[in-house]
N, C-alpha and C positions, 0 to 999 in steps of 0.2 A: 504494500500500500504506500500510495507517496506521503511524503510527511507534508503536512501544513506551515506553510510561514508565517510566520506570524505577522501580526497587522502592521500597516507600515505607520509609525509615529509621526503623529500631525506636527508639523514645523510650523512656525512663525511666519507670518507674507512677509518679504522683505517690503520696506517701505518704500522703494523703489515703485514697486508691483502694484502694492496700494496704491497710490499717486496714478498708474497707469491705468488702471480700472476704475476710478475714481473719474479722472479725464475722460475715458472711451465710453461710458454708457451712454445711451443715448438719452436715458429720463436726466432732467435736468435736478442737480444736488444741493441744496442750502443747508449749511453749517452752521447753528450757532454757538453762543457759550451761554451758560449758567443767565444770564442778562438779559437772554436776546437780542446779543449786539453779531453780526454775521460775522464768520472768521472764516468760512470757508463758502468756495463756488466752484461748480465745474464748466466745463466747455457748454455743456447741452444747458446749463441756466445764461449763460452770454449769450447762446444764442436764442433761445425761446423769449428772454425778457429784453433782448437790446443794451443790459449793462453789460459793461466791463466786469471786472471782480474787482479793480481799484476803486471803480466807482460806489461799489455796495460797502466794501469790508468796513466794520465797524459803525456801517448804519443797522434799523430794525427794518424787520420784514415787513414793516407797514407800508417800505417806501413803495411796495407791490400792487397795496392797497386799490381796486376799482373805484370803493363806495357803492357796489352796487347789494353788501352784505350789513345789515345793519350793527348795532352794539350787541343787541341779542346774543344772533347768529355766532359773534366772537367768546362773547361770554360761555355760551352752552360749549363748541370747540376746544377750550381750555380746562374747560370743568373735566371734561374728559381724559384728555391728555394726564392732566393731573393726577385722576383717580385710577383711570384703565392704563396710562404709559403711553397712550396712543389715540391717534386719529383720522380716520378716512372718512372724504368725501368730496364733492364737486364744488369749487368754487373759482370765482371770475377773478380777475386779476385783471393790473394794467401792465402794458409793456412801456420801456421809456420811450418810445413814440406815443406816448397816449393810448392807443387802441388796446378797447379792453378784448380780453379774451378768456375762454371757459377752459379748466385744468384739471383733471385728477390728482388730488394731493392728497400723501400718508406724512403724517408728523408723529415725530415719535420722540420719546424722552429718552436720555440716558444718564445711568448709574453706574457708581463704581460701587468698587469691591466693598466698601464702608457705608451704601447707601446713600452716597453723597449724589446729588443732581449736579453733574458735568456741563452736558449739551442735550439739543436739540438738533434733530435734522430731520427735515423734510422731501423727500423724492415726489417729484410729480410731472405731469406730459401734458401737451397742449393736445386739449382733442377738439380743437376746431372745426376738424376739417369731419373725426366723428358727428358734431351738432350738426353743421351744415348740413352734410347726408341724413342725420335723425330729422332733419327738418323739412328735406325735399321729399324724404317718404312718408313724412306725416302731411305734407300735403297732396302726395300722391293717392293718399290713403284717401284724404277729401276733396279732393277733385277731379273729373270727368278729366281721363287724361287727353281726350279731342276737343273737348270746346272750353277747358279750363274754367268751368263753373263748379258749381259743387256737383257730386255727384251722389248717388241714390242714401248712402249709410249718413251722408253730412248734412243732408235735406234732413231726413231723418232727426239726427238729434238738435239740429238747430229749430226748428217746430218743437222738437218736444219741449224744448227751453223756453221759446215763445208763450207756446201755451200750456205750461205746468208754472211758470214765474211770471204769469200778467195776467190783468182782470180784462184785458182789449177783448174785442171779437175780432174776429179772423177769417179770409176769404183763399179760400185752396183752389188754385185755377191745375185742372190736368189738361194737359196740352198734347194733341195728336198732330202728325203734318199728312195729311190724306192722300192717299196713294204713295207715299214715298217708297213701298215697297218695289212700286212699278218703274219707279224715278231708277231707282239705285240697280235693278234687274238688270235697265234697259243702257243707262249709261255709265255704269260702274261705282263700283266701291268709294274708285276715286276722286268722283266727283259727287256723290252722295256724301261723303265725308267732307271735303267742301260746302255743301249748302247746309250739313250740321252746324257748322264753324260759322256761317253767316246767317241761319237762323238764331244762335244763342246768341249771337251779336247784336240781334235786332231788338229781344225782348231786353236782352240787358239793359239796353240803351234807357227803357222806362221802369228801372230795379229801384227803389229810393232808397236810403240808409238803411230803413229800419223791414224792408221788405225780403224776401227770400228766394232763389231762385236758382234753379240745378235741372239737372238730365236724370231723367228717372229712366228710359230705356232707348233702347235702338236710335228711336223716332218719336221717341216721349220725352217732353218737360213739362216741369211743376214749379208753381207762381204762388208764392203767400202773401197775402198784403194783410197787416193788422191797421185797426181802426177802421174796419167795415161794419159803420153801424143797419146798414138796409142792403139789400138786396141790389137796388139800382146801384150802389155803388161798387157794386162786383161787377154786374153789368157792364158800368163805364169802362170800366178794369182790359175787360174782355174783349168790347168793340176796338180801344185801342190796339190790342195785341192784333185781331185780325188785319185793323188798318195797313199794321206792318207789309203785310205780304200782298197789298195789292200793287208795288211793284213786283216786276220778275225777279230771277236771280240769274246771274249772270254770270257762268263757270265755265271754263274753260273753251268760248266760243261761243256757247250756247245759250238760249235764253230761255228760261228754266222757270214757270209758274206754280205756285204751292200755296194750296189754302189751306190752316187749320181748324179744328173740330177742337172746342172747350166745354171739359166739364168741370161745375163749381160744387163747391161743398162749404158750407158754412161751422165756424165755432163760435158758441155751442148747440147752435139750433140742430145739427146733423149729427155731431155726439163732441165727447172731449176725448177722446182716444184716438192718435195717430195715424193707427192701421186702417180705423173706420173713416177719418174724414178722409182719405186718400182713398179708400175700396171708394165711396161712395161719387166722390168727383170723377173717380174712374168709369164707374159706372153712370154719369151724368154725359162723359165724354161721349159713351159710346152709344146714348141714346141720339145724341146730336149728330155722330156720323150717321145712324142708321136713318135719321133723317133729313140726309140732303148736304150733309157736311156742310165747311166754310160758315160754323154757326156757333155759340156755346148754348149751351141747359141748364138749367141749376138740379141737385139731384133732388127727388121727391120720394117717396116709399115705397110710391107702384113700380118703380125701376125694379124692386126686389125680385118680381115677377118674369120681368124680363129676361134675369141670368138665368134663370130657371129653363126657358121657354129656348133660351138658344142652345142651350144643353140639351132637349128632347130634341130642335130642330137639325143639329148636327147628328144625332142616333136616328132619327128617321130618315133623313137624308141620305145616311149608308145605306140603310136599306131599299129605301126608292132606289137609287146606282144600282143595288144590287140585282133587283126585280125589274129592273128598266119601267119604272114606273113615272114617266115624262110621257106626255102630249105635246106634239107641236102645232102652232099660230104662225100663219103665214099672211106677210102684211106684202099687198102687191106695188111694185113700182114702174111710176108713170114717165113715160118720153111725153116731153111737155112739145116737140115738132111733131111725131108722128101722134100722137095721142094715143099710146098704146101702151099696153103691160109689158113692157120689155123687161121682167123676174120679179121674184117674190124674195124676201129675210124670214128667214126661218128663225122663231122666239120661243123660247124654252116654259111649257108650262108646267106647272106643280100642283096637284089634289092630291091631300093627303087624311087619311081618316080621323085621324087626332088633332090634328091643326086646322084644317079644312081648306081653302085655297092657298099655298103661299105666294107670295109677289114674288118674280125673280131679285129685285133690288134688296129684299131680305135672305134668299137662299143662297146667290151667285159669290154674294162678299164670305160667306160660311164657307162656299164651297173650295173659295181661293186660298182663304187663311188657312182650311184643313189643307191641303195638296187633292183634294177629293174633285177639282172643278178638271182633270186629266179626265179619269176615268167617265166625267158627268159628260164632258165634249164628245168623248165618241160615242155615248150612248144616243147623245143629242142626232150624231151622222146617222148612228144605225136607225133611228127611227126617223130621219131624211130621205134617206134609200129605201126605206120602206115605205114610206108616202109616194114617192117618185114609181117606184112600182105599180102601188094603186092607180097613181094616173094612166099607166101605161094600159094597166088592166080596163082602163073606161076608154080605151080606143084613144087618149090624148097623144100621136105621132111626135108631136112640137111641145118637146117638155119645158117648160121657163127654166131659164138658170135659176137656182136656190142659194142666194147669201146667208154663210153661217157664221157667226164669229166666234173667233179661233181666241183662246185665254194666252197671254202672254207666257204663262209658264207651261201651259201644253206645248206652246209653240218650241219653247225651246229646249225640250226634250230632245237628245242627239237622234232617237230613233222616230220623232215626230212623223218624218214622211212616210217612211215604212210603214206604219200601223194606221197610218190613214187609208193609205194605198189597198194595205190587206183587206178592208173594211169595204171599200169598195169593188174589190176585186168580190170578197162573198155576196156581194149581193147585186153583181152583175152593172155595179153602175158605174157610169163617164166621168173622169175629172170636168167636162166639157160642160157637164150640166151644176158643175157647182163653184162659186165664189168662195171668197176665204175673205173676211173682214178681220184686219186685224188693226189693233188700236195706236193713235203718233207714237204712245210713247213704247209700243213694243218695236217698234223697226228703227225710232230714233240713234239706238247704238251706233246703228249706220257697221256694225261688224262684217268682217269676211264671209262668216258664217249663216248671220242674218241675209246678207246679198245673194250668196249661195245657195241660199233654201230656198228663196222667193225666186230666182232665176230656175232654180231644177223645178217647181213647182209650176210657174208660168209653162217653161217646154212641155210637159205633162199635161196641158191641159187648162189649169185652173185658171179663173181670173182673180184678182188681186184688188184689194181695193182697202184703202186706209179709212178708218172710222173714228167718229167724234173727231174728225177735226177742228183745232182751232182749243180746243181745251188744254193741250198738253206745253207746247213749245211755239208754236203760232209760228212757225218756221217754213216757209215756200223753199229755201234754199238746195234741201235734202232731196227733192223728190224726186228730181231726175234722176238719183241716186239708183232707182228702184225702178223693177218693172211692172210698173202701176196700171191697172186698169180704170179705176173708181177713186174718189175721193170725198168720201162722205163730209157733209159739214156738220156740224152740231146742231141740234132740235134750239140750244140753248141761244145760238145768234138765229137761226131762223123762225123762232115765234118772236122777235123782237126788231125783228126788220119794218114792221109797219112805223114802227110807234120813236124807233132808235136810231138818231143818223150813222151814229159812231158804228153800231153793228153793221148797219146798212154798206158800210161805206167797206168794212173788214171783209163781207159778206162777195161784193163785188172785186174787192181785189182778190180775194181767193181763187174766185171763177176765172180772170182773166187769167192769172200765171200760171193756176192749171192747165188752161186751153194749150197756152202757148207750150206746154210741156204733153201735149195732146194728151192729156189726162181731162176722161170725161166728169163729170163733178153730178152729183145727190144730196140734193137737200133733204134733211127728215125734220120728221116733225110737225108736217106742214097741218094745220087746221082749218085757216083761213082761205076764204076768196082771195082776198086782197093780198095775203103773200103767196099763194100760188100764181097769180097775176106777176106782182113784183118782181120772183122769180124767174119768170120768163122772162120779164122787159132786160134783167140783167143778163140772160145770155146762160142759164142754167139749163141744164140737162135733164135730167130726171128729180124727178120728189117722191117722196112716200109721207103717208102722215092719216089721221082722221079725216083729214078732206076728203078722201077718194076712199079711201076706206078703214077699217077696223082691223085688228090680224085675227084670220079666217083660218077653221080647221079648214083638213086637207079636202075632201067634198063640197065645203060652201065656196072653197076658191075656187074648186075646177067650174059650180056653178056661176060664178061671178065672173070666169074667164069666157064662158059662154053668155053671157045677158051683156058683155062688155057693152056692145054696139049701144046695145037700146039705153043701159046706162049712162054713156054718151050722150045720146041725145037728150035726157032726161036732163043731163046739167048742164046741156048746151054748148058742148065740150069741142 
C-alpha cells in the first residue's frame, strides 16, 4: 500500500503576493482603520470611483456618498456591522465625476487576536450595467415589444391600481381593427406590423396623463379613461378614436383603409372586477362588429346570451358542413346595353332547426374565424353543380355563368385548384360556366403565387372578377396586374350615388380606368330607378341588386329567365 504524505503546511503569503492580488481583483477594495479614515485602495476602486488612492487616503468613505440613502439607511448599516461583523447590500454611490451609480457592497469588520477593532474593508462592483438590463427587461416585461405601449399583464395591473385606489368611474374602451386579418393574409406580416405601429400611434396621440392605454392582442387595444361620469362621455371617447382612421394608412406604397369596432364597459355600473369589465367590453366589441362594424356598443346583459348563441352557432355549423345542409339564392345580372341576364351570384343560404334562418353576415364571419369557411366553399360549389345540373335536366342548353365567391383563405390553400377542379370534374361541370369573385384585399398581395393561380385559372376556363371594390385599398393601379374579367363595385358607393357627389364622382372614375384596362365593371346593390338610370348615363356595364330582382332559388330563376321578355316590358326596360 502506498504510504500517505502528509499534508503540506500552510505558509504565510508573502506580502509581495498580497499586494498582487490585492491590485489584480477586479471588485474594487477600500481599507480603513479603526477611525474610518481610508489607508488603503486598489486599482478596481481608481477605476470604478475616478479617485486616485492619493486623493482618498486619509479621507472617510463618505466622500463616496450619492445622498440618495438617507441617515436611516446608515444608521441601520452600522448597527449591523457592529453587532453581526458585517454587511451586504445595494447601494448608490457617486463617482468623482458626479455621476451616481448602483454597487454591491460587503463591509466587514476586523479583529485581532485580543479583540481589538483594527479595520474595516469593504469589497464591492459596479453593477450598472446589471440595473440597466434589470430595467430594459422590466420594461420588456410591460410593454408591447411592437408598438411600445403597455402590453396585456401592464394594462392589467395599472386598472387594477386605478380602480382598487380611487373612488373615479371609469370607461374600458376594447378596441378591434376589422378585417385586419385579411389586411395582414393578403399583404404580409410586414406591413401589418407596420399599420400596428401606426395605429397605436394614433390612439396614443388622445392618451391624457391620467388615462391608460396598451395592446391586448394580435389586433386588439384597450382605452381606460377615468372621470366618466355618463355614458355620452365614453361615447365622445369612442367617436374620436374612430375619427382617427378615417384617413388611410399609408405603408409601404400602398394605401391601406381600416375601420375599428368598440366595445365599452363601465366602473362600476358593469362590475368592479378587472376580468369582468374587460370580458364585458369585449363582448360589447363584438356585438358592434356583428353589427356593421366601424361602430362602438356599450355592453348590456342580453350580450350574455349572445356568447352562448355563437357557441351552439359554431356546433351547428359543423354539422350543417357536414350534412351539406346549405341552399342556394341566385340573384340574376343585368347588361344595362343589351338588357339581358348575362349570369346569376350564387349566395349561400342557412335553415337550421334550432336557430331557424341564419343571415350569412352572422355564419360566414364564424365560418372564417373557425378555418370551417374551406370546407363550407366547396360545399357551397357542390350544390352549384348541382343546381346547374337541374337546369340542364329542364332542357336549359344556355346555362348562365354562376359567380361564387371564393374566401381568401380557401383561396390560398396551395392545393386550392386541385380540389376545385376534382369537384367539378364529379359532377360533370365546365370551368366555362363559373366565375370566381374574389375580394381587393385577397389579390392585393399582388404575389407570384397569387398571379399564378389567377393566370392557370383564367386558361382553364374561369372568369375572374374582383368584388367589393373600392372598400379595401381604392387602388386602380394593380389591376392590370391581373387577368380580370369583372370588377365589382361596392353596394356601399352604389346606393349612395343618387344622393352623394363624392361617391358619384369615385363611382365614375372606377368605371372609366376599368374600361381603359378592358375590365368590364358590376355595380351591386342596385335598388333604385334612379341609380340604375345613373349607372348607365356613367358608362356601367352590368348591375345586380333588388331593382331587377331578389336572389331566387334555382326553379324561380330558371322561371324568371323565361318570363324575362314580358318582365321587360312590364318595367319598360
Amino acid at each position: 500500500m502506498e504510504k500517505q504524505q502528509p499534508p503540506a503546511k500552510l505558509q504565510a503569503f508573502p506580502v509581495e503576493l498580497m499586494e498582487q492580488i490585492f491590485q489584480s481583483t477586479v471588485e474594487g477594495i477600500m481599507i480603513t482603520n479603526e477611525n474610518m479614515q481610508i489607508t488603503h485602495v486598489n486599482n478596481a476602486f481608481e477605476t470604478v470611483t475616478g479617485y486616485k488612492s492619493s486623493e482618498v487616503l486619509g479621507k472617510f468613505p463618505s466622500i463616496l456618498q450619492s445622498g440618495k440613502q438617507d441617515a436611516d439607511f446608515y444608521k441601520v448599516m452600522w448597527s449591523e456591522i457592529r453587532t453581526k461583523g458585517f454587511w451586504k447590500g445595494e447601494i448608490w454611490n457617486r463617482r468623482k465625476d458626479g455621476e451616481v451609480y448602483p454597487e454591491n457592497l460587503a463591509i466587514y469588520s476586523v479583529i485581532d487576536a485580543t479583540g481589538t477593532l483594527t479595520n474595516y474593508y469593504g469589497i464591492f462592483s459596479d453593477i450598472s450595467f446589471e440595473k440597466e438590463t434589470e430595467k430594459e427587461l422590466e420594461e420588456l416585461s410591460q410593454n408591447d415589444f411592437l408598438t411600445n405601449i403597455a402590453n396585456r399583464h401592464a394594462f392589467h395591473e395599472l386598472l387594477f391600481d386605478k380602480v382598487n385606489y380611487s373612488t373615479e368611474s371609469h370607461a374600458i374602451l376594447f378596441i378591434d381593427l376589422d378585417r385586419f386579418k385579411q389586411i395582414n393574409d393578403t399583404l404580409g406580416n410586414e406591413i401589418g406590423d407596420l399599420i400596428l405601429k401606426e395605429v397605436a400611434t394614433r390612439i396614443n396621440s388622445l392618451v391624457g396623463p391620467a388615462d391608460i392605454f396598451g395592446r391586448y392582442g394580435s389586433d386588439e387595444f384597450i382605452f381606460s379613461r377615468s372621470n366618466i361620469a355618463y355614458q355620452k362621455d365614453a361615447a365622445v371617447l369612442a367617436k374620436e378614436i374612430t375619427k382617427l382612421f378615417n384617413k388611410p394608412f399609408f405603408v409601404c406604397g400602398s394605401e391601406v383603409y381600416i375601420s375599428v369596432s368598440i366595445g365599452i364597459s363601465l366602473f362600476p355600473q358593469d362590475g368592479k372586477q378587472i376580468g369582468k369589465l374587460i370580458y364585458k367590453a369585449d363582448k360589447a366589441m363584438y356585438f358592434a362588429k356583428q353589427n356593421g362594424r366601424n361602430q362602438y356598443a356599450f355592453y348590456f346583459e342580453e350580450l350574455k346570451k349572445d356568447s352562448k348563441i355563437e357557441i351552439i352557432m359554431e356546433a351547428e355549423l359543423r354539422k350543417a358542413i357536414q350534412k351539406k345542409d346549405f341552399f342556394i339564392q341566385y340573384q340574376p345580372k343585368i347588361d344595362l346595353t343589351k338588357h339581358e341576364i348575362i349570369g346569376v351570384e350564387a349566395l349561400v343560404r342557412w335553415k337550421n332547426d334550432q336557430l331557424g334562418f341564419v343571415s350569412p353576415a352572422e355564419f360566414i364571419p364564424i365560418a372564417e374565424d373557425t378555418g370551417l369557411i374551406i370546407p363550407l366553399s366547396e360545399v357551397i360549389l357542390e350544390k352549384v353543380c348541382l343546381d346547374i345540373l337541374e337546369a340542364r335536366s329542364r332542357g336549359k342548353i344556355h346555362i348562365l355563368p354562376v359567380s361564387i365567391n371564393i374566401a381568401s383563405l380557401h383561396f390560398q390553400q396551395d392545393d386550392f385548384i386541385e380540389r376545385i377542379n376534382s369537384i367539378l370534374m364529379q359532377y360533370n361541370c365546365s370551368p366555362q360556366l363559373l366565375e370566381l369573385e374574389l375580394t381587393e384585399r385577397t389579390v392585393m398581395k399582388d404575389s407570384v403565387d397569387i398571379v399564378s393561380k389567377l393566370v392557370k385559372l383564367k386558361g382553364m376556363g374561369f372568369k375572374i372578377s374582383i368584388d367589393d371594390f373600392g372598400t379595401g385599398y381604392s387602388s386602380l393601379s394593380y389591376l392590370n396586374r391581373f387577368p380580370l374579367n369583372y370588377l365589382k363595385i361596392d353596394r356601399s358607393f352604389v346606393q349612395q350615388i343618387t344622393n352623394l357627389q363624392d361617391k358619384q364622382a369615385i363611382v365614375e372614375a372606377i368605371i372609366l380606368m376599368a374600361h381603359r384596362l378592358r375590365i368590364k365593371v358590376i355595380a351591386e346593390g342596385v335598388e333604385t330607378e334612379d341609380q340604375a338610370k345613373l349607372l348607365k348615363e356613367m358608362g356601367c356595364d352590368i348591375i345586380q341588386g333588388f331593382y331587377y330582382s331578389k336572389p331566387l332559388a334555382i326553379n324561380e330563376l330558371l322561371d324568371f329567365i323565361e318570363l324575362w321578355e314580358i318582365y321587360k316590358q312590364e318595367r319598360n326596360i
